[in-house]
N, C-alpha and C positions, 0 to 999 in steps of 0.2 A: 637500424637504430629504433629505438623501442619508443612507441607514444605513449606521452604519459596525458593521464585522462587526470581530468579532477579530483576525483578520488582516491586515488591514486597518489597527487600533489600532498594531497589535506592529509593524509595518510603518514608520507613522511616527514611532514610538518609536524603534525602529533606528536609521532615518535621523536623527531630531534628536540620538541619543548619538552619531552621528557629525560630525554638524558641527559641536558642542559642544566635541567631542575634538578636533577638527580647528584650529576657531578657539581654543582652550586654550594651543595651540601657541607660542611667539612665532616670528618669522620666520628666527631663527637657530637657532631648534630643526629648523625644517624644513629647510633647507639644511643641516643637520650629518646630519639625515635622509639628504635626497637626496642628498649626497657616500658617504656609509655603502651606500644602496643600490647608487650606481654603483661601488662599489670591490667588493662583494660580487657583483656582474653580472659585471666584469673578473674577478674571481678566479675564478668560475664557466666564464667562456671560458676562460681560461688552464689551469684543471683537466680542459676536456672537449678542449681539442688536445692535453696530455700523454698524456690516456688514449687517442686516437688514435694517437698515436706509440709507446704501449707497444705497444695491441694490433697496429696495421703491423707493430711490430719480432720478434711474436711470428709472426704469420703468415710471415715473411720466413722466420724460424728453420724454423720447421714444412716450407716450400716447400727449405728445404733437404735438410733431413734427406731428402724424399721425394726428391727428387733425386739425393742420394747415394745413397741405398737402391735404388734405379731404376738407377741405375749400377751398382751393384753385382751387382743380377737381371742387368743387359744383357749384364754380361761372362759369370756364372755360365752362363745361357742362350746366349752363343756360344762359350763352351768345348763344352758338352755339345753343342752342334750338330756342330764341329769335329771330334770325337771319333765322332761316329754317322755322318757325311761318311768319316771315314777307314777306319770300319769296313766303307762300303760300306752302313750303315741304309737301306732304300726310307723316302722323303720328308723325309729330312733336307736342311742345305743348308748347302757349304760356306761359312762367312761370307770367306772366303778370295778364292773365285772368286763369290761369291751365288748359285751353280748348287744347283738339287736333284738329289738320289740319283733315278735313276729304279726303278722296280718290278722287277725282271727277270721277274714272276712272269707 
């Protein structure tokens, strides 16, 4: 004969509150269930593709701004090339011609 430990007891205690609970049910209870869970599964997907599309739409933004910004260093930085070119600067480089100043020294 087999000892049953406590764990063991509380174990099939569980289990039989749940099939108790289960068979309690009638069978329109449980399909008003499982339509309830699958519409809560749908809402679920339809909340985690929205918050896909925000965050996309925020990276997008982000990817801009550095872009613009980057444009705006490129020109900054070939002005001042332009200007060190005309002044004759060793290693600068006309963005003009793409030639560099050579060293005279």
């Amino acid at each position: 004969m087999r000892t049953r430990t406590p764990a063991r007891t509380l174990a099939i205690a569980a289990a039989s509150v749940l099939a108790l609970g289960a068979a309690a049910c009638t069978q329109a209870e449980q399909n008003k269930a499982e339509v309830n869970a699958e519409a809560a599964g749908d809402k679920a997907a339809d909340v985690a593709a929205q918050t896909g599309e925000v965050i996309e739409s925020g990276a997008m933004k982000a990817a801009q701004a550095v872009e613009s910004g980057a444009g705006k260093v490129a020109d900054k930085l070939e002005d001042n090339q332009a200007e060190a070119a005309a002044e004759g600067r060793a290693g600068a480089v006309n963005p003009a011609t793409d030639t560099r100043v050579p060293d005279t020294n």
